[in-house]
C-alpha positions as a Markdown table, in Angstrom:
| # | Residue | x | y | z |
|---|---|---|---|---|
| 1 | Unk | -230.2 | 75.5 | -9.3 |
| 2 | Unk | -232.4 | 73.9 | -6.7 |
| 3 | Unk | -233.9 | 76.5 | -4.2 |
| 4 | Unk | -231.3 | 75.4 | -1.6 |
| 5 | Unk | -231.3 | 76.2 | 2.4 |
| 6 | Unk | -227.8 | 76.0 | 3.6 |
| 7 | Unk | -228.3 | 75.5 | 7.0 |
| 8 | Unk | -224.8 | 75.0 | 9.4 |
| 9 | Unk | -225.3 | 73.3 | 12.6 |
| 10 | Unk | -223.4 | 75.1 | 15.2 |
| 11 | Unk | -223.1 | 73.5 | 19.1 |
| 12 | Unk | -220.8 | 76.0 | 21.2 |
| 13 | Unk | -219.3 | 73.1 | 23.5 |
| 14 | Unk | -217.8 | 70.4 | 20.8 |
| 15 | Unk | -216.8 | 67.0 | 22.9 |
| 16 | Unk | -212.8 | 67.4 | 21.4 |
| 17 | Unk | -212.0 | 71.0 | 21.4 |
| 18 | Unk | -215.4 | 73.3 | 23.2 |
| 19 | Unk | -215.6 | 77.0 | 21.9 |
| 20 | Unk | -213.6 | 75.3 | 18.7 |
| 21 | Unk | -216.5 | 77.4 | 16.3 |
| 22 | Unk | -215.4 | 81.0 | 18.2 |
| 23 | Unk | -211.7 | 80.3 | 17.7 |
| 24 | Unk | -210.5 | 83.9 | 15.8 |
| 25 | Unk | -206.7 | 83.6 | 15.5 |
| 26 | Unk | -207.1 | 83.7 | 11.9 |
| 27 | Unk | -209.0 | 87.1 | 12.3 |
| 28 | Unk | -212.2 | 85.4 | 11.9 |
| 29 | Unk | -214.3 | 82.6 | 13.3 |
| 30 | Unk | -214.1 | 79.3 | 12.5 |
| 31 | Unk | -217.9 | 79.7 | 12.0 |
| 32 | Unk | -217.5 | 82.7 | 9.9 |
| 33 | Unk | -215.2 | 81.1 | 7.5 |
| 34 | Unk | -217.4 | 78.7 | 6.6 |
| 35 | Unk | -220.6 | 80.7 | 6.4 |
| 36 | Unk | -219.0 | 83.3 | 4.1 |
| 37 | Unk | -217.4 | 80.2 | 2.2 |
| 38 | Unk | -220.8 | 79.0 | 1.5 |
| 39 | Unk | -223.0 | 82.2 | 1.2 |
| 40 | Unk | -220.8 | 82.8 | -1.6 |
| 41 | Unk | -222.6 | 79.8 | -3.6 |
| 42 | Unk | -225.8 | 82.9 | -3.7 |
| 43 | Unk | -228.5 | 79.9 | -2.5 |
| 44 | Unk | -231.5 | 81.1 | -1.2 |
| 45 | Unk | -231.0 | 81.1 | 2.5 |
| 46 | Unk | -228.2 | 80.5 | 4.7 |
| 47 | Unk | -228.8 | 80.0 | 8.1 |
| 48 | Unk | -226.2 | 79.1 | 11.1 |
| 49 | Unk | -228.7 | 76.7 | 13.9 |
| 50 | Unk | -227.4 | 77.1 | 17.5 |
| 51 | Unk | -227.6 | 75.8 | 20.7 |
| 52 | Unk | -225.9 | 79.7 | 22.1 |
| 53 | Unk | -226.8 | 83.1 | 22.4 |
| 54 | Unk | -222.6 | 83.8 | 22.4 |
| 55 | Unk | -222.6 | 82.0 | 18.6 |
| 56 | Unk | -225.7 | 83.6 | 17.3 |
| 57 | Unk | -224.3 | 87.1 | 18.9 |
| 58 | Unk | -221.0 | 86.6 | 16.8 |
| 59 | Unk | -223.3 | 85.1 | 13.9 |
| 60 | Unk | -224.6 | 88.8 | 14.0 |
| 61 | Unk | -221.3 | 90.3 | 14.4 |
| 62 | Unk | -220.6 | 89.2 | 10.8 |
| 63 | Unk | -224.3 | 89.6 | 9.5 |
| 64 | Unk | -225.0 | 85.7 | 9.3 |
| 65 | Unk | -229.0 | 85.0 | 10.3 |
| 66 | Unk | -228.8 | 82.7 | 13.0 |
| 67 | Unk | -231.5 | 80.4 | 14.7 |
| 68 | Unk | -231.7 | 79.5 | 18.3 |
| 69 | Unk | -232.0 | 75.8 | 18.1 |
| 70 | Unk | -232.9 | 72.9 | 21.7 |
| 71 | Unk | -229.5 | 72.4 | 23.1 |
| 72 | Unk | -230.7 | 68.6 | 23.6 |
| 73 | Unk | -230.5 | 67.6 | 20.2 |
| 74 | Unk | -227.7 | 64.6 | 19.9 |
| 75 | Unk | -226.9 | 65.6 | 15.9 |
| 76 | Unk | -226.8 | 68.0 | 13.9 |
| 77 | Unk | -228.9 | 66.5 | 11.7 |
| 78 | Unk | -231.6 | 67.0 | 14.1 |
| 79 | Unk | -230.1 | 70.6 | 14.8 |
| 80 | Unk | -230.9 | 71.0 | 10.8 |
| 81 | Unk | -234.1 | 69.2 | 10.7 |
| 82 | Unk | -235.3 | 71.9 | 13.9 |
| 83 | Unk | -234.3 | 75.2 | 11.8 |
| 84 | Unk | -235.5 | 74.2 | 8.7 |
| 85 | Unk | -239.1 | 74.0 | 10.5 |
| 86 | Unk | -238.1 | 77.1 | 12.2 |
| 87 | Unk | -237.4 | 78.6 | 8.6 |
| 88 | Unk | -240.8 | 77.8 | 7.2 |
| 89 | Unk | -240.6 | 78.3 | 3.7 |
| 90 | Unk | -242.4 | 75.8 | 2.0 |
| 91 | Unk | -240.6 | 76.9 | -1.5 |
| 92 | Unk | -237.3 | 75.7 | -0.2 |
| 93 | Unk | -236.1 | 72.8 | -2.5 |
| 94 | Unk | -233.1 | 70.9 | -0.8 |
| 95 | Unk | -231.8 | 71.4 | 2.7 |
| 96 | Unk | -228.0 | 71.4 | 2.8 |
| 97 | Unk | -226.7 | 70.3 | 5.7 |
| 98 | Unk | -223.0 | 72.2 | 6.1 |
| 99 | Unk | -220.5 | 71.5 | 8.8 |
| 100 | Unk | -219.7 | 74.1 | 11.2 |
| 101 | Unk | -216.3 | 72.9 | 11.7 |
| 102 | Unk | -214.6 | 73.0 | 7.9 |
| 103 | Unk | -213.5 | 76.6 | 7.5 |
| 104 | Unk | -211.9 | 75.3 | 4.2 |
| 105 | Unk | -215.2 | 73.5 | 2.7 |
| 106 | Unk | -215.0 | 74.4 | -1.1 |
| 107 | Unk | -218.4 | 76.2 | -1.8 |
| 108 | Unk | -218.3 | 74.8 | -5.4 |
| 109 | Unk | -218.0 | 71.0 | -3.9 |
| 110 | Unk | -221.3 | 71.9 | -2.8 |
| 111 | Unk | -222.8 | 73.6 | -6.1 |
| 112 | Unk | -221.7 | 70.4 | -7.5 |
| 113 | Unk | -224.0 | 68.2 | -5.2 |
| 114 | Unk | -226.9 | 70.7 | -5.2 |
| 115 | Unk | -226.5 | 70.0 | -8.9 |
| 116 | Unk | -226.6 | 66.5 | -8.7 |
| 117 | Unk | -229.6 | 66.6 | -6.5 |
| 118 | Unk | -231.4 | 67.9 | -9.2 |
| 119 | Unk | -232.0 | 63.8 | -10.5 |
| 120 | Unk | -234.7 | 63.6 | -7.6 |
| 121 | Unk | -232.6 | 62.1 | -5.6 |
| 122 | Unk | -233.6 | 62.3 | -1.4 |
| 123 | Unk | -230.2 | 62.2 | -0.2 |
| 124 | Unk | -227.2 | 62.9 | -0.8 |
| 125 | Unk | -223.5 | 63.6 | 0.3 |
| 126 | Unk | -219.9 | 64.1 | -1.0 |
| 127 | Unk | -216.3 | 62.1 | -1.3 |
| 128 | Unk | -212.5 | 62.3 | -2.4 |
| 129 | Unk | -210.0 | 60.4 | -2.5 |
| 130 | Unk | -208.5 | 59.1 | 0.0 |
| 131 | Unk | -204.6 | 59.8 | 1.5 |
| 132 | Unk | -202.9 | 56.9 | 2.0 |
| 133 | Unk | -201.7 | 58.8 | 5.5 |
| 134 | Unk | -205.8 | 58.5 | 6.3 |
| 135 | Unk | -206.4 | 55.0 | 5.4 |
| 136 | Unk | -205.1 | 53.4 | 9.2 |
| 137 | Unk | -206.7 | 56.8 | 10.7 |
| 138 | Unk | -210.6 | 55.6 | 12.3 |
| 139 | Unk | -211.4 | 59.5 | 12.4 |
| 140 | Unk | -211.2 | 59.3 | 9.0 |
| 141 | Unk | -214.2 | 57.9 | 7.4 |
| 142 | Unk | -214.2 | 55.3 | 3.9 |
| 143 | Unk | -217.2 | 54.7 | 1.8 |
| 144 | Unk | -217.2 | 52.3 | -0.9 |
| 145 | Unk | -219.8 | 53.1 | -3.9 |
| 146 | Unk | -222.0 | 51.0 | -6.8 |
| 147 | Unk | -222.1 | 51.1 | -10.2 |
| 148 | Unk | -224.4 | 54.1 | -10.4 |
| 149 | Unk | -222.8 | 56.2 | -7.6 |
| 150 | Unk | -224.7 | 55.2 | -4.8 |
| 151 | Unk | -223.2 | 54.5 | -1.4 |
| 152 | Unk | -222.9 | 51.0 | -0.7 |
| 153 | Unk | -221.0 | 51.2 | 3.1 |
| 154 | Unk | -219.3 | 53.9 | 5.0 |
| 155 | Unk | -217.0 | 52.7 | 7.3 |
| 156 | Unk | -214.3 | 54.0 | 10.1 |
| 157 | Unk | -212.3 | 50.5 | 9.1 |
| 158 | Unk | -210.5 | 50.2 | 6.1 |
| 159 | Unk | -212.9 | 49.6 | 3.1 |
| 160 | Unk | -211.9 | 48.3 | 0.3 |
| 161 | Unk | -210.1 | 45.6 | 1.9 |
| 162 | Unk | -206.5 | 46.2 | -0.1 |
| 163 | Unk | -207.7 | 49.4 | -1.0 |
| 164 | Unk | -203.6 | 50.8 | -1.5 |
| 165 | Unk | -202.5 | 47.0 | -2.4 |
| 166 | Unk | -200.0 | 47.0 | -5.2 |
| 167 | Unk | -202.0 | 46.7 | -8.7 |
| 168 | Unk | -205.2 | 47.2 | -7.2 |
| 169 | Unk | -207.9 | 49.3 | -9.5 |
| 170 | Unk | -209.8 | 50.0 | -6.2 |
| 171 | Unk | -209.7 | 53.5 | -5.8 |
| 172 | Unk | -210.2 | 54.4 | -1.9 |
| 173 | Unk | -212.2 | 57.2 | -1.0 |
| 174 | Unk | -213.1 | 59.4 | 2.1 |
| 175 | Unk | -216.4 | 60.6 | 3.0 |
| 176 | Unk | -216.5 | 64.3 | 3.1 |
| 177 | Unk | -219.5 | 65.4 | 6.0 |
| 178 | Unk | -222.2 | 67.5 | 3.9 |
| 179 | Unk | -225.3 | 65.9 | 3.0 |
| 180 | Unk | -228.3 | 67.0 | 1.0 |
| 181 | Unk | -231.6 | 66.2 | 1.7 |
| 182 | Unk | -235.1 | 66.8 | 0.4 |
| 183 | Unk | -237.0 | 69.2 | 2.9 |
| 184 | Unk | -239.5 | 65.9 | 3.7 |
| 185 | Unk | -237.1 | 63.3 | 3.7 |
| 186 | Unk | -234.6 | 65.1 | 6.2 |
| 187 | Unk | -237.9 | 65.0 | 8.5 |
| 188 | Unk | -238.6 | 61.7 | 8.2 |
| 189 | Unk | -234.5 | 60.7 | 8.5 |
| 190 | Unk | -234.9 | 62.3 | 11.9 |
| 191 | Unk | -238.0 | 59.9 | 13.0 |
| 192 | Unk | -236.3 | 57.0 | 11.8 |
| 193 | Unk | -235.0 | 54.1 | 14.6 |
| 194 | Unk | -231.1 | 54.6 | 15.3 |
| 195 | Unk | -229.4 | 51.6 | 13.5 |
| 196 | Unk | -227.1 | 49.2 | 14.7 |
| 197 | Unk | -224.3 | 49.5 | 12.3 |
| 198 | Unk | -224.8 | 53.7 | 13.2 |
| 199 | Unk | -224.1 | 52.9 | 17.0 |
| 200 | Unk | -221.6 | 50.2 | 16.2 |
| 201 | Unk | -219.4 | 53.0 | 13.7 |
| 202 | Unk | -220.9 | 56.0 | 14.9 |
| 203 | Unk | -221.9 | 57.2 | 11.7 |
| 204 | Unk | -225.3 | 58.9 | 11.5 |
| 205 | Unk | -226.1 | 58.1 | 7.3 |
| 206 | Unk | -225.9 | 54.6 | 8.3 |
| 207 | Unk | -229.5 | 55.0 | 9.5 |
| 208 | Unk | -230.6 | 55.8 | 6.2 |
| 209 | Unk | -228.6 | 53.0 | 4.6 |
| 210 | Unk | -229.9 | 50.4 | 7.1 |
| 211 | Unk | -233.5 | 51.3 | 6.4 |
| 212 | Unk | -232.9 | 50.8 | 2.8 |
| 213 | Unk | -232.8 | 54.4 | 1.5 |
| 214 | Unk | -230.3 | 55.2 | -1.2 |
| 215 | Unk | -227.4 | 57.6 | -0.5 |
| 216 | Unk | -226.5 | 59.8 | -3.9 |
| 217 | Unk | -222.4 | 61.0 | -3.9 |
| 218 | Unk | -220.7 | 63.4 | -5.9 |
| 219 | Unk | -217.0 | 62.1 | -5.9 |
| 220 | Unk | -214.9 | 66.0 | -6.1 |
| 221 | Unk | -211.5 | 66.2 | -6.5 |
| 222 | Unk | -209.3 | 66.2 | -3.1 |
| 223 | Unk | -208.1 | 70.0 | -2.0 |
| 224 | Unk | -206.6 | 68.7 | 1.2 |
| 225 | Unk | -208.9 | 70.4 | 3.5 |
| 226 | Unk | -209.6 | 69.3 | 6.8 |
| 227 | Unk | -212.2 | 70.1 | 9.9 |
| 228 | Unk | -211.3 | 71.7 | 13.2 |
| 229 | Unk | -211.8 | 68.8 | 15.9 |
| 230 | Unk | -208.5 | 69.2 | 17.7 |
| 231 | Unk | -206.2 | 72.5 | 18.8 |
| 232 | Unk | -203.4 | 70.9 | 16.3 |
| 233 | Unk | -205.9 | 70.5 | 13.9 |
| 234 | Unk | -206.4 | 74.6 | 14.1 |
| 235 | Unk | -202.6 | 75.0 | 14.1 |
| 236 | Unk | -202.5 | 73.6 | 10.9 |
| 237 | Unk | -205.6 | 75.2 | 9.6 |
| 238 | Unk | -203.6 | 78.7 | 10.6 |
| 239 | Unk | -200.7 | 77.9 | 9.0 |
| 240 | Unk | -202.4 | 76.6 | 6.0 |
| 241 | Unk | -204.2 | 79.9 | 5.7 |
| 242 | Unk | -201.0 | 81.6 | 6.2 |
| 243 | Unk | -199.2 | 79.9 | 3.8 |
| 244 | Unk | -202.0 | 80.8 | 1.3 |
| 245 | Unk | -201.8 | 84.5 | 2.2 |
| 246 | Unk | -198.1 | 84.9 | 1.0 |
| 247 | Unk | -198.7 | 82.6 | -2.7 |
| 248 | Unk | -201.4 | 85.7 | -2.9 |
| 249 | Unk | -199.1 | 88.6 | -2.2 |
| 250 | Unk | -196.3 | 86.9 | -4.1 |
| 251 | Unk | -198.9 | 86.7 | -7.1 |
| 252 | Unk | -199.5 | 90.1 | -6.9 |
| 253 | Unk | -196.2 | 91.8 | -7.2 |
């Protein structure tokens, strides 16, 4: 495997649902889940960046390393570009840039594009299907691939046109937020001019896209997971993780 840096950009006051990352109904923070989720892959580093002392004091709570990060940054990109600086290691092979927010992200999604980052690739990022249900939903967002596996568009709108048509062979698919990037080229994707299609969508990989950089997917099977931006969103996330809970103690008996 690549000597990987997972590093999990972490802003306490989200624009949907604020203090969403300290939410601990579950027993744990959303945070937590996901670090322990991904220091389970055994990379070399895995590091939560923050813009708060009350997320790197519960990043400590749980023995995560945490890095106080600017609390201007507009991305977490740039969150992720700041710590891996911060980090210093010059051994460090691929940054992996891990959402906060996904308390169900499956750590071996991730293996699977460290893996495919080992082609030389500077970029890269994940899909799944898509749900029908998610294909009139703008929060979700579509990507549409070439021949090779290379992202071609990502889109809010619904791409394919006739995606779900009757008889189509287009096979829809939804963009799943982790990217990969080689420590040089995630500094440079930081110094690159904001794109038009990325203000128009509001989709940050546009920039790479739009200043003709290639965009490497690993297409994973769907597990139904979802991010925390709304309080129902978390509701469901609960009772997912409650419903998992019993299969396990039924299992057991």
């Amino acid at each position: 495997m690549l000597r990987t840096a997972c590093i999990i950009p972490a802003r306490l006051e989200a624009t949907r649902l604020p203090r969403k990352l300290l939410l601990d109904r579950s027993g744990k923070y959303v945070i937590q889940h996901v670090y322990e989720r991904i220091q389970a892959l055994g990379v070399a580093r895995v590091v939560i960046a923050t813009d708060s002392e009350e997320i790197r004091a519960a990043a400590a709570s749980f023995g995560a390393e945490a890095l106080l990060t600017d609390p201007g940054h507009t991305s977490g990109t740039d969150r992720v570009a700041e710590a891996a600086r911060l980090l210093g290691d010059d051994s460090l092979e691929l940054i992996v840039n891990v959402q906060g927010d996904e308390p169900e992200i499956d750590p071996e999604h991730v293996r699977r594009l460290i893996e495919l980052m080992q082609g030389g690739d500077a970029m890269g990022t994940l899909a799944e299907p898509l749900e029908r249900a998610d294909w009139d939903r703008p929060q979700v967002v579509k990507l549409v691939l070439d021949a090779r596996g290379y992202a071609l568009y990502f889109s809010r709108a619904q791409i394919p046109d006739g995606g779900f048509a009757a008889g189509s062979p287009l096979h829809p698919l939804r963009h799943v937020g982790v990217y990969a990037f080689r420590p040089d080229f995630l500094q440079a994707f930081c110094k690159l001019t904001p794109a038009p299609l990325e203000r128009a969508e509001r989709l940050e990989q546009l920039r790479a896209l739009y200043h003709g950089h290639r965009i490497r997917v690993a297409v994973v099977e769907a597990t139904g997971a979802r991010g925390i931006d709304t309080a129902e969103d978390y509701e469901r996330f609960l009772a997912r993780l409650e419903t998992s809970k019993r299969g396990r103690q039924h299992e057991e008996r």
